[in-house]
mmJSON file of the N, C-alpha and C atoms, coordinates in Angstrom:
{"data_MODEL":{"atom_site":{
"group_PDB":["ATOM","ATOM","ATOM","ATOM","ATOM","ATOM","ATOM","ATOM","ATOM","ATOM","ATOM","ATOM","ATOM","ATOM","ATOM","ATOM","ATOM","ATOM","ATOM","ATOM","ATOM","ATOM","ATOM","ATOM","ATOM","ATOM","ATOM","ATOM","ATOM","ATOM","ATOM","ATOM","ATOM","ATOM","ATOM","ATOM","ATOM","ATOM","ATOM","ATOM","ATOM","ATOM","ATOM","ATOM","ATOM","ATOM","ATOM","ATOM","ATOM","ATOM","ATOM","ATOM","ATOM","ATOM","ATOM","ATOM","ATOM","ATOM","ATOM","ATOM","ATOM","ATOM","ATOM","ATOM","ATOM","ATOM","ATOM","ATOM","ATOM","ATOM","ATOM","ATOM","ATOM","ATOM","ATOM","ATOM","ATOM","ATOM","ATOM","ATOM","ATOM","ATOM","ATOM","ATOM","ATOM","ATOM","ATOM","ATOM","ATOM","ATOM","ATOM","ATOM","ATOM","ATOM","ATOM","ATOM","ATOM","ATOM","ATOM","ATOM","ATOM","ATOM","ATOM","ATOM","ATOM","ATOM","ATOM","ATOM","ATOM","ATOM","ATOM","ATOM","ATOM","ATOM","ATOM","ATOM","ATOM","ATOM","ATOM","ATOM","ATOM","ATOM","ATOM","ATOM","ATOM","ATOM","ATOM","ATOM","ATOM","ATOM","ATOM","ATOM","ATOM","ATOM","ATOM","ATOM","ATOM","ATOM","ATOM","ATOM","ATOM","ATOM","ATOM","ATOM","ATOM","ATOM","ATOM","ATOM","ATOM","ATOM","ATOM","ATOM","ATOM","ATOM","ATOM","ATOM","ATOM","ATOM","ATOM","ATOM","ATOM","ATOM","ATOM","ATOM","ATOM","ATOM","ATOM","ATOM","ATOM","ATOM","ATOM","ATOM","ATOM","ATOM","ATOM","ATOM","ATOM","ATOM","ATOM","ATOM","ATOM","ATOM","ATOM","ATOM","ATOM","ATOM","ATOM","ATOM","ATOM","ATOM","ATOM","ATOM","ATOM","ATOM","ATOM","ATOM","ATOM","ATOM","ATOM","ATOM","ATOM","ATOM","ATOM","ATOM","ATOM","ATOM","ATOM"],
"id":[1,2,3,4,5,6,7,8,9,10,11,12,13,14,15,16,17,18,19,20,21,22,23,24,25,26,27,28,29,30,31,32,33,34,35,36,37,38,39,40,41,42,43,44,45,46,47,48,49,50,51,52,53,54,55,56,57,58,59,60,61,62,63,64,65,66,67,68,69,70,71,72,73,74,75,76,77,78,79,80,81,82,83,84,85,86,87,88,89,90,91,92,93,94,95,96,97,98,99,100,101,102,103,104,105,106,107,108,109,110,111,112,113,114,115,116,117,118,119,120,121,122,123,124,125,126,127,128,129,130,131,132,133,134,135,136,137,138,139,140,141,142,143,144,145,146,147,148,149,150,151,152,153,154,155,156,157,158,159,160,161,162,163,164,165,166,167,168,169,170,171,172,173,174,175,176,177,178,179,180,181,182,183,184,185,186,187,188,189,190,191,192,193,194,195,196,197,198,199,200,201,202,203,204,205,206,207],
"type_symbol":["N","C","C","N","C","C","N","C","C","N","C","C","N","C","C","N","C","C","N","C","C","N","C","C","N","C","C","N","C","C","N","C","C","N","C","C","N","C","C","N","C","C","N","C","C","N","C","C","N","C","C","N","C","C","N","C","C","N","C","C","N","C","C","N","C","C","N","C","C","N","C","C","N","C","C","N","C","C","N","C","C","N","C","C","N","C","C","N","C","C","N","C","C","N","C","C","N","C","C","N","C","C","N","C","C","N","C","C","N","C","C","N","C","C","N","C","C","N","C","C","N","C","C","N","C","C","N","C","C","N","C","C","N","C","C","N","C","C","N","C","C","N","C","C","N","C","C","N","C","C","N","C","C","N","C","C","N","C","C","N","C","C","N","C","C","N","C","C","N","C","C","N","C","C","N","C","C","N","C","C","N","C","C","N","C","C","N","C","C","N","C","C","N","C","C","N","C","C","N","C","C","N","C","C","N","C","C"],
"label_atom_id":["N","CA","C","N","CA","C","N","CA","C","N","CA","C","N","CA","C","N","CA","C","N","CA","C","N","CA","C","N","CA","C","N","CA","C","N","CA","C","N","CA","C","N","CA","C","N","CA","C","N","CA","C","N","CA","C","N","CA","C","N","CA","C","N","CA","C","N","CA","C","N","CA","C","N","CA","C","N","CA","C","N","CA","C","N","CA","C","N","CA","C","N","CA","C","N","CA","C","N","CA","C","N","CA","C","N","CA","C","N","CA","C","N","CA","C","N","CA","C","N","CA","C","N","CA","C","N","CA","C","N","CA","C","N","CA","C","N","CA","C","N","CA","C","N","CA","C","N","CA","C","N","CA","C","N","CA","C","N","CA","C","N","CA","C","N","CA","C","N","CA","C","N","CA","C","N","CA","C","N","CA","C","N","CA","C","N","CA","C","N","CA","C","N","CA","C","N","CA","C","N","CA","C","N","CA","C","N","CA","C","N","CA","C","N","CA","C","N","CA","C","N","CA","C","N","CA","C","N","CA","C","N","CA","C","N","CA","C","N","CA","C"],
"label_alt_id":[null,null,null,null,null,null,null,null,null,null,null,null,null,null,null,null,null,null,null,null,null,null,null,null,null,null,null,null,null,null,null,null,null,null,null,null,null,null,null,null,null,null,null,null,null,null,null,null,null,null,null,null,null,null,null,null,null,null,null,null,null,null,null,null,null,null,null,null,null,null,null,null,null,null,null,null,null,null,null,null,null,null,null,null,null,null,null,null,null,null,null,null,null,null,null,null,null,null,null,null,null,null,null,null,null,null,null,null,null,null,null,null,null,null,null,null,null,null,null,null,null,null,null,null,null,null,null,null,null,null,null,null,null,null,null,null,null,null,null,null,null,null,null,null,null,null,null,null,null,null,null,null,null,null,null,null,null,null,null,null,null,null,null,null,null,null,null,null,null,null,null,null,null,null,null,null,null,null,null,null,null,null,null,null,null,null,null,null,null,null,null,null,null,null,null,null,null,null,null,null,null,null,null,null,null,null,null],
"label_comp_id":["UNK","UNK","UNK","UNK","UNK","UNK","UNK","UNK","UNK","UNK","UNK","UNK","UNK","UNK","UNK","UNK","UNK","UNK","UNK","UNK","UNK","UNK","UNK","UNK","UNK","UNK","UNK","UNK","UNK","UNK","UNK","UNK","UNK","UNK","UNK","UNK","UNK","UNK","UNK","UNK","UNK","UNK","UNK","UNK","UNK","UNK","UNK","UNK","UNK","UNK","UNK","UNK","UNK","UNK","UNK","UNK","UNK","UNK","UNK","UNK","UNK","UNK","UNK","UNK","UNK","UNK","UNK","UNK","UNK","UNK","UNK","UNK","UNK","UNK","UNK","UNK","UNK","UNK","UNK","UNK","UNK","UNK","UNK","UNK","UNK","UNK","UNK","UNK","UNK","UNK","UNK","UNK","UNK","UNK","UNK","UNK","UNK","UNK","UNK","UNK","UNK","UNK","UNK","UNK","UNK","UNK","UNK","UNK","UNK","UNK","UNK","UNK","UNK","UNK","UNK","UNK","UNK","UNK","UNK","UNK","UNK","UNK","UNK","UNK","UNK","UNK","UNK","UNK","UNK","UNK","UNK","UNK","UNK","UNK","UNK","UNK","UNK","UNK","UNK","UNK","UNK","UNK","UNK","UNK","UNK","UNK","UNK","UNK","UNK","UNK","UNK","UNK","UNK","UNK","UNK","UNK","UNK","UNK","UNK","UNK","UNK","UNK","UNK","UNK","UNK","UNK","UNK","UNK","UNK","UNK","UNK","UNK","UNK","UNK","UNK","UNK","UNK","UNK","UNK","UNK","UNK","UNK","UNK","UNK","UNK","UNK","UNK","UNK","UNK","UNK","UNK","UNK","UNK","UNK","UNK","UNK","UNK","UNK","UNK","UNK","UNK","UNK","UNK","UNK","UNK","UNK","UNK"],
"label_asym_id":["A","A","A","A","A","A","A","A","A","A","A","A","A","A","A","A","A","A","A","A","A","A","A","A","A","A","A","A","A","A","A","A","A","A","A","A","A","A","A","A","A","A","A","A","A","A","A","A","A","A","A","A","A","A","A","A","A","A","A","A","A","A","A","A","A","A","A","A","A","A","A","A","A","A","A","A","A","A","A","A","A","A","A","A","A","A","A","A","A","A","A","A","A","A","A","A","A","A","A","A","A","A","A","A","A","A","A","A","A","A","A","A","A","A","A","A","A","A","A","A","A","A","A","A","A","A","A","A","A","A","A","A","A","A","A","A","A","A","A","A","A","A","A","A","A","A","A","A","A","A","A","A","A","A","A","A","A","A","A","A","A","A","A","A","A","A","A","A","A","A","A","A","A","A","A","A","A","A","A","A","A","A","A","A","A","A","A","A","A","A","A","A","A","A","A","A","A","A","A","A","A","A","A","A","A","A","A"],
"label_entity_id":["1","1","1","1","1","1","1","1","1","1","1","1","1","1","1","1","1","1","1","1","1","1","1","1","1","1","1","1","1","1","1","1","1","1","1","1","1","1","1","1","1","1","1","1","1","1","1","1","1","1","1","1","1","1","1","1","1","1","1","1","1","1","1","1","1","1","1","1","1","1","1","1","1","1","1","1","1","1","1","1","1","1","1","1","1","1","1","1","1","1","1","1","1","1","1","1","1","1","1","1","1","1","1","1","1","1","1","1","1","1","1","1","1","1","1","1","1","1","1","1","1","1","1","1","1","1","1","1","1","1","1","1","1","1","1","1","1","1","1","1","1","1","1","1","1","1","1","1","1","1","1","1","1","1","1","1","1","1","1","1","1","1","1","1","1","1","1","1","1","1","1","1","1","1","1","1","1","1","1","1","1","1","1","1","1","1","1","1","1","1","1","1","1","1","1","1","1","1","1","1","1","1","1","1","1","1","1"],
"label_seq_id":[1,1,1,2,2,2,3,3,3,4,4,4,5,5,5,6,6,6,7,7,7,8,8,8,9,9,9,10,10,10,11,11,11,12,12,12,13,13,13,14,14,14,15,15,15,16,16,16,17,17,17,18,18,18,19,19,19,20,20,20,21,21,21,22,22,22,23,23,23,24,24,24,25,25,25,26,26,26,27,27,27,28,28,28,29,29,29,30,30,30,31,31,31,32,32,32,33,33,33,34,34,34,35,35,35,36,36,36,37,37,37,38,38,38,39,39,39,40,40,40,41,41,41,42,42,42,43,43,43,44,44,44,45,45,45,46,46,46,47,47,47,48,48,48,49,49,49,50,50,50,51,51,51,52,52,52,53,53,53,54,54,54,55,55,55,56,56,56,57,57,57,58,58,58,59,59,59,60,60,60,61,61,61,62,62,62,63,63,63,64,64,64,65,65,65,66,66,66,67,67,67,68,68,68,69,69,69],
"pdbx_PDB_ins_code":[null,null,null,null,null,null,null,null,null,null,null,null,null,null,null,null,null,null,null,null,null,null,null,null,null,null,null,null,null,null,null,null,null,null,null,null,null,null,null,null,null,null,null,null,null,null,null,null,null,null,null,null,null,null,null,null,null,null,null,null,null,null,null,null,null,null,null,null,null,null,null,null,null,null,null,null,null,null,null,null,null,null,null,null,null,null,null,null,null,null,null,null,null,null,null,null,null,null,null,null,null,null,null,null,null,null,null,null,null,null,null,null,null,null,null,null,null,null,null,null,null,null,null,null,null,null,null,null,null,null,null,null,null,null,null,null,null,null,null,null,null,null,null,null,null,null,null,null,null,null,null,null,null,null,null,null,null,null,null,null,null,null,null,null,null,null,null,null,null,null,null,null,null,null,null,null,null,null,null,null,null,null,null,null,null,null,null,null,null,null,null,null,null,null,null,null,null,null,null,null,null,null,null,null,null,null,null],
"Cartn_x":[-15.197,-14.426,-14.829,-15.293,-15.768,-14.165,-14.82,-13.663,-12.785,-11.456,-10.539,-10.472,-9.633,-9.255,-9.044,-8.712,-8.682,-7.917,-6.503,-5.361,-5.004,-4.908,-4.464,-3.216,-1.738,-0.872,-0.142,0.776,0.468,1.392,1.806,2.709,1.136,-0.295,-1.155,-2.302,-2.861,-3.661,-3.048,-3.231,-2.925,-4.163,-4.57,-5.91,-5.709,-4.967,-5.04,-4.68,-4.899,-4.442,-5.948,-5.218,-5.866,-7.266,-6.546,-7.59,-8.228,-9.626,-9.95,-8.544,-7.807,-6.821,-6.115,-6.0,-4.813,-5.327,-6.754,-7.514,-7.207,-7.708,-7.599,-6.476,-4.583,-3.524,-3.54,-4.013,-3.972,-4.543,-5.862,-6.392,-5.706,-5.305,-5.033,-3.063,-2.807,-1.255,-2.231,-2.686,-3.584,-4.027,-4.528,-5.006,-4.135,-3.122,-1.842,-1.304,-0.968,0.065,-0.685,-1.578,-2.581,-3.205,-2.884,-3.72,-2.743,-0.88,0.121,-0.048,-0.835,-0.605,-1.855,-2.637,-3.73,-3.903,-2.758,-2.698,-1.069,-0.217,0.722,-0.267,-0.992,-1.636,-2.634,-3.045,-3.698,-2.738,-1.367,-0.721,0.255,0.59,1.158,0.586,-0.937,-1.791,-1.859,-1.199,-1.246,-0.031,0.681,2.021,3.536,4.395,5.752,6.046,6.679,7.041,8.653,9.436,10.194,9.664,8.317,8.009,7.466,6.518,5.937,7.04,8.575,9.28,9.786,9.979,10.536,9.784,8.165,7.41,7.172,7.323,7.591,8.814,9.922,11.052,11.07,10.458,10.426,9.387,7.953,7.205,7.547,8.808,9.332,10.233,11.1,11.938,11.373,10.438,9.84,9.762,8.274,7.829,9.462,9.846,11.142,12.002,11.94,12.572,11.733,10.49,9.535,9.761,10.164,10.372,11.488,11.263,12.225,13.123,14.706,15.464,16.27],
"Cartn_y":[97.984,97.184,95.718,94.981,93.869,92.356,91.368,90.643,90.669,90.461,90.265,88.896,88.365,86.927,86.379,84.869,84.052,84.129,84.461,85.0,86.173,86.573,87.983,87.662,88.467,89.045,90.42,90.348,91.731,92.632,91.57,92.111,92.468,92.429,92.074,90.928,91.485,89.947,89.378,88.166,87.512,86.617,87.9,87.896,86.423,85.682,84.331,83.23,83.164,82.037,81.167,79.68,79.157,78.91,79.009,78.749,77.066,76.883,75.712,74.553,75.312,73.843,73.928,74.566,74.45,73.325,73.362,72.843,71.256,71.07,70.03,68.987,69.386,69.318,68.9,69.534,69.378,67.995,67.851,66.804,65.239,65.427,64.649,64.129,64.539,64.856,63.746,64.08,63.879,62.061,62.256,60.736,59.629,60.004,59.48,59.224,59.65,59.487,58.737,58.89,58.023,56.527,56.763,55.535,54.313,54.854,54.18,53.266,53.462,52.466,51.875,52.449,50.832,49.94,50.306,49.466,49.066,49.31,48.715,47.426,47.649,46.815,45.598,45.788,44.88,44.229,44.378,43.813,43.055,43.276,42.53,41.128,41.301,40.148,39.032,39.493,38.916,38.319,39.221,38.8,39.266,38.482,38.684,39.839,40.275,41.579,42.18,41.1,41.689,41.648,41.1,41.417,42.671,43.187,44.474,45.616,45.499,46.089,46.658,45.271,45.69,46.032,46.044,46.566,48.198,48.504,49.817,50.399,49.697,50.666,50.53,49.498,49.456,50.445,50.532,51.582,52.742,53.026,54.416,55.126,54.088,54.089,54.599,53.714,53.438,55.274,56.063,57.112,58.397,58.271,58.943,58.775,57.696,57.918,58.757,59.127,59.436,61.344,61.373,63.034,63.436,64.409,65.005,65.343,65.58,66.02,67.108],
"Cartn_z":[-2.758,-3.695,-3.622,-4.645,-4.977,-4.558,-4.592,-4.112,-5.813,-5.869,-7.128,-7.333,-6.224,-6.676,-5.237,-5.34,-4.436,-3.355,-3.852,-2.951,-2.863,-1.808,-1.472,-0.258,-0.69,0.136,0.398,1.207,1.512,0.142,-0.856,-2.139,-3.183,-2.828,-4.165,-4.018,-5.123,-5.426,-6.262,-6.378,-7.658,-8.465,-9.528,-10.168,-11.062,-11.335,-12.266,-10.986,-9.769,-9.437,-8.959,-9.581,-9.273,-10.496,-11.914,-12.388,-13.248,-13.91,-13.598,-14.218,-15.354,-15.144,-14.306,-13.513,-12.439,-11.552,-11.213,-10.442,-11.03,-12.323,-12.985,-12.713,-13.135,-13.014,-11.546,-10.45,-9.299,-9.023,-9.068,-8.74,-9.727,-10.909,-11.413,-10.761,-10.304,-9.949,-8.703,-7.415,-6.262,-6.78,-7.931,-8.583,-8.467,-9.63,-9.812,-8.493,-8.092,-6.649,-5.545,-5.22,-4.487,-5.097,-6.391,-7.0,-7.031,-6.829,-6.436,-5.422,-4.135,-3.204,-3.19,-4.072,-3.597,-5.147,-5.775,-7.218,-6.513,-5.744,-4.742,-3.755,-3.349,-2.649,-2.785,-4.208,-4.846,-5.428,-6.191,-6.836,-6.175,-4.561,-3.915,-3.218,-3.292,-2.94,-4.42,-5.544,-6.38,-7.123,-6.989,-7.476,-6.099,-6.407,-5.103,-5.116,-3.901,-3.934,-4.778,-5.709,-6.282,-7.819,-7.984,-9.277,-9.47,-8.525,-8.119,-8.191,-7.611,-7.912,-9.197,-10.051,-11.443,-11.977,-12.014,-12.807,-12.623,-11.427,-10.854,-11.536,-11.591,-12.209,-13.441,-14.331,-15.522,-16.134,-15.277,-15.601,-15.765,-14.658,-14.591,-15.246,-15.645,-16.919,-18.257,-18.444,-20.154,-20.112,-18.647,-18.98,-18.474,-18.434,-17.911,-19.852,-20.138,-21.974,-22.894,-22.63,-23.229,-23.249,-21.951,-21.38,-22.633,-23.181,-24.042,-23.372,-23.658,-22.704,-23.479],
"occupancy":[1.0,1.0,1.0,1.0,1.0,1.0,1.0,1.0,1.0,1.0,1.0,1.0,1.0,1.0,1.0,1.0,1.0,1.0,1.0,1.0,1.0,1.0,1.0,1.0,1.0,1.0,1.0,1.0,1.0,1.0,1.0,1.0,1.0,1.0,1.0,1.0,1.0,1.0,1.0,1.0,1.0,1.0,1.0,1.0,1.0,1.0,1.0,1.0,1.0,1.0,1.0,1.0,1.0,1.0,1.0,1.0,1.0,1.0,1.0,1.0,1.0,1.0,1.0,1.0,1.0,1.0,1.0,1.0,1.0,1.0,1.0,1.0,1.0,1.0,1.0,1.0,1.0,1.0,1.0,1.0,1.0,1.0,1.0,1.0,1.0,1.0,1.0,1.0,1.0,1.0,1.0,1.0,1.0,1.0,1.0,1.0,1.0,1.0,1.0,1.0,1.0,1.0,1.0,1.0,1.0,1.0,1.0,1.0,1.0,1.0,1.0,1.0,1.0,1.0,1.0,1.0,1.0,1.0,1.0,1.0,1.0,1.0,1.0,1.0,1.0,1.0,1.0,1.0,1.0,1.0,1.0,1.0,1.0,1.0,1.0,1.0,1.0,1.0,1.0,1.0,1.0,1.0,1.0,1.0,1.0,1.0,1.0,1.0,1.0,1.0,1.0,1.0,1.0,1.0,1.0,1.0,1.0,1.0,1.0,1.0,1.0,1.0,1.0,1.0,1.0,1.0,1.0,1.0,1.0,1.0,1.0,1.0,1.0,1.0,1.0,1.0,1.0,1.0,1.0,1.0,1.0,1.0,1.0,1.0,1.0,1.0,1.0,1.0,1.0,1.0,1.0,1.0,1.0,1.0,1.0,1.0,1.0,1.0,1.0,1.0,1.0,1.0,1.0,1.0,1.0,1.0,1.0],
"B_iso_or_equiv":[0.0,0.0,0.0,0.0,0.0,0.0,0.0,0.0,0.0,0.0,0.0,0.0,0.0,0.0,0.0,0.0,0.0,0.0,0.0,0.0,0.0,0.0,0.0,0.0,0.0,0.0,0.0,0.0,0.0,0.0,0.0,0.0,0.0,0.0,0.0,0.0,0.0,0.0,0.0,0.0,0.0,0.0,0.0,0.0,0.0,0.0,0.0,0.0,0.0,0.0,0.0,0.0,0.0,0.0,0.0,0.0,0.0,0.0,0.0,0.0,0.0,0.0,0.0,0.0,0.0,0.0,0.0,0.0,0.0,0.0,0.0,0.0,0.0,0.0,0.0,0.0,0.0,0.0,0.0,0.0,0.0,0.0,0.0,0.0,0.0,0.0,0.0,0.0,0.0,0.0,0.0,0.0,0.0,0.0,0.0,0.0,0.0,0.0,0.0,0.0,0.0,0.0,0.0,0.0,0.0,0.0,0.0,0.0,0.0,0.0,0.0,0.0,0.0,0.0,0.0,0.0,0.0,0.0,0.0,0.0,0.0,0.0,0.0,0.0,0.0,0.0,0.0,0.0,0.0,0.0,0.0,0.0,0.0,0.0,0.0,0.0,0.0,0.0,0.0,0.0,0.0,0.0,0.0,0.0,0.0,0.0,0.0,0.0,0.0,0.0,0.0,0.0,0.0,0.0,0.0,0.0,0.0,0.0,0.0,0.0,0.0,0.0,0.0,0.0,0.0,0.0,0.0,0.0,0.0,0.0,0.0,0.0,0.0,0.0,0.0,0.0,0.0,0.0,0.0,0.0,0.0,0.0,0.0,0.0,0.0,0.0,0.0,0.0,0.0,0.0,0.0,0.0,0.0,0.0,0.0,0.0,0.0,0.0,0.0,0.0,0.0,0.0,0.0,0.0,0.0,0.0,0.0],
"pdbx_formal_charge":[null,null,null,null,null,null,null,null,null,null,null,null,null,null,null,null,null,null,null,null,null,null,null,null,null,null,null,null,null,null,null,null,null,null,null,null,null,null,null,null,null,null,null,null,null,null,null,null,null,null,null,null,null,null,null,null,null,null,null,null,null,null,null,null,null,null,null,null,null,null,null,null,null,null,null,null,null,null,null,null,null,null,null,null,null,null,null,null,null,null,null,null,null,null,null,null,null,null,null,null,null,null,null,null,null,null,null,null,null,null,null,null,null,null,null,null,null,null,null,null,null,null,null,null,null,null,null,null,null,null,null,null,null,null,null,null,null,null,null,null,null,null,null,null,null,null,null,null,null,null,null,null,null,null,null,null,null,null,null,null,null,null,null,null,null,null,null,null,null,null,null,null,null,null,null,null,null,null,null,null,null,null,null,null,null,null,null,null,null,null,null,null,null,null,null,null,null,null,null,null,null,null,null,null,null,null,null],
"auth_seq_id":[1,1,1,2,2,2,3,3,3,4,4,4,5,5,5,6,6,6,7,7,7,8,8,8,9,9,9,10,10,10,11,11,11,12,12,12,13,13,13,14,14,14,15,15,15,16,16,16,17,17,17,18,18,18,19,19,19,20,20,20,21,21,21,22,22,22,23,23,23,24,24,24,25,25,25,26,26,26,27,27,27,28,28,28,29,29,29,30,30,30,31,31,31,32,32,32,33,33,33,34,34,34,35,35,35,36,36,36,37,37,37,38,38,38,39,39,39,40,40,40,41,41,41,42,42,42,43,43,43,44,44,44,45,45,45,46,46,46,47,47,47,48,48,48,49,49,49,50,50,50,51,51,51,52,52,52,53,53,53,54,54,54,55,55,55,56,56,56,57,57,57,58,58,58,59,59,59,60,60,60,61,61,61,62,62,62,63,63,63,64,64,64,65,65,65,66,66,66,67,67,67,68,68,68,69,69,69],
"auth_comp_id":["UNK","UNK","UNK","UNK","UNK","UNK","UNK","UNK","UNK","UNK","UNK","UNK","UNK","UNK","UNK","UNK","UNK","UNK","UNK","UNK","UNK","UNK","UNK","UNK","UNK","UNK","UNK","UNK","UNK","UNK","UNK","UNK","UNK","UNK","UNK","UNK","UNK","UNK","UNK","UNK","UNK","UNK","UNK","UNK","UNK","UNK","UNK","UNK","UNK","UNK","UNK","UNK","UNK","UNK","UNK","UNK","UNK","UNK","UNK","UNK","UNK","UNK","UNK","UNK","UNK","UNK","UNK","UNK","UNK","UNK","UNK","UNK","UNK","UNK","UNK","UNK","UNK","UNK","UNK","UNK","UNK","UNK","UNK","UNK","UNK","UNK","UNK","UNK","UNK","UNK","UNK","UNK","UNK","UNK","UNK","UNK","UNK","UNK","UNK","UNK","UNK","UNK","UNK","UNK","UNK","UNK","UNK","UNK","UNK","UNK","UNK","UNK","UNK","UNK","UNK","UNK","UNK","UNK","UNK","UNK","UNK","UNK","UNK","UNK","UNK","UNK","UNK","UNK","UNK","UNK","UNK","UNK","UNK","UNK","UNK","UNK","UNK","UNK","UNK","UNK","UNK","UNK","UNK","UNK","UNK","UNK","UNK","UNK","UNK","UNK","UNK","UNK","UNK","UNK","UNK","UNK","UNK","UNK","UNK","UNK","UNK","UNK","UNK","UNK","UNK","UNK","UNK","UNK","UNK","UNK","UNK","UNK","UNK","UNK","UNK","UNK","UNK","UNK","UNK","UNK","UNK","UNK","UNK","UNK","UNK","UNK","UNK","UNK","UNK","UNK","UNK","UNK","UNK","UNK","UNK","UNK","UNK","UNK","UNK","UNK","UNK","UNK","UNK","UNK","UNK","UNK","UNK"],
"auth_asym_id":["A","A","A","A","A","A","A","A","A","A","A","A","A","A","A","A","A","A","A","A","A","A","A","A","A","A","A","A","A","A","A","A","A","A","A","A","A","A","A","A","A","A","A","A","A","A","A","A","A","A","A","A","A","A","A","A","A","A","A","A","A","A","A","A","A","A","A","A","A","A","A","A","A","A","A","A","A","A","A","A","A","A","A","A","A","A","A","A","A","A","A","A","A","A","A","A","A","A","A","A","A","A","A","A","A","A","A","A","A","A","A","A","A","A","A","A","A","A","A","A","A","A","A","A","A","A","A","A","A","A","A","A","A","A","A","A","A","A","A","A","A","A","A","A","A","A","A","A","A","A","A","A","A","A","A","A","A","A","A","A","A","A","A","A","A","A","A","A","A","A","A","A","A","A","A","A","A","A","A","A","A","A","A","A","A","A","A","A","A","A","A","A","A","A","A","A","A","A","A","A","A","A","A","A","A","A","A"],
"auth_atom_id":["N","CA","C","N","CA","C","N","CA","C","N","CA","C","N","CA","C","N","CA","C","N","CA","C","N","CA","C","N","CA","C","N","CA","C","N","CA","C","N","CA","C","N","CA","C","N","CA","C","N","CA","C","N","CA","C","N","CA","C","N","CA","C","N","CA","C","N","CA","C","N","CA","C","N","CA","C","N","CA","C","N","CA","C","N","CA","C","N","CA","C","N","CA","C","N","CA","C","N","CA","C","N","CA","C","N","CA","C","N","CA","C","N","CA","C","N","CA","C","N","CA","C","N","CA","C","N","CA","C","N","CA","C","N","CA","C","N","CA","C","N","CA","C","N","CA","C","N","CA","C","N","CA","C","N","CA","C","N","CA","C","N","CA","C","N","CA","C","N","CA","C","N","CA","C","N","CA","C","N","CA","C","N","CA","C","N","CA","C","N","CA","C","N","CA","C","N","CA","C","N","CA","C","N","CA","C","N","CA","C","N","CA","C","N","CA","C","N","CA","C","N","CA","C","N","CA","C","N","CA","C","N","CA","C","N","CA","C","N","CA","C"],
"pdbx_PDB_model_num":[1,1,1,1,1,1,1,1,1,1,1,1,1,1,1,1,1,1,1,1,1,1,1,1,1,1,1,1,1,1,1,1,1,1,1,1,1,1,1,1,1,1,1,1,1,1,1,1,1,1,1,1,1,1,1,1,1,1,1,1,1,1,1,1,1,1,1,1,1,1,1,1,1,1,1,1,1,1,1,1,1,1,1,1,1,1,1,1,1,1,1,1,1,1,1,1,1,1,1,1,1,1,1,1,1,1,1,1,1,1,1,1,1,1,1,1,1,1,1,1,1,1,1,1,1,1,1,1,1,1,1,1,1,1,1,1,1,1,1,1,1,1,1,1,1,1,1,1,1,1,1,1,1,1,1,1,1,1,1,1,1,1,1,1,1,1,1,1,1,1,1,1,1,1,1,1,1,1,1,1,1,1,1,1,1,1,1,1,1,1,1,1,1,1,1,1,1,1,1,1,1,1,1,1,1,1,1]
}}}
C-alpha cells in the first residue's frame, strides 16, 4: 500500500490535510503576527510609546468594523 496522506491516526488518514492553501493561510497568519513586533520595534524608536498604542487599537478597531457580524 502506497503512502495516502500526511497524517495518519489511529481513527484514519486524513486524505485532504494539509493542502497548498492551508499551507498558504498558515504562513501568512505566521507573517502577520510576527511582523507585529518588529514593526512594534521600529515604531517605538520613532514615535512614544502611547502613540504606538493608539495606533494599535485604532488599527484594530477600524479591521474588527469591517468583520461582518
Amino acid at each position: 500500500p502506497g503512502r495516502r496522506g500526511v497524517l495518519s491516526t489511529s481513527a484514519g488518514i486524513n486524505q485532504g490535510a494539509f493542502a497548498p492553501v492551508d499551507w498558504v493561510l498558515f504562513v501568512s497568519i505566521g507573517l502577520i503576527w510576527g511582523s507585529s513586533f518588529v514593526l512594534m520595534d521600529i515604531g517605538l524608536e520613532a514615535f512614544r510609546p502611547g502613540l504606538i498604542t493608539w495606533i494599535r487599537v485604532a488599527s484594530g478597531a477600524a479591521v474588527l468594523a469591517l468583520v461582518p457580524r
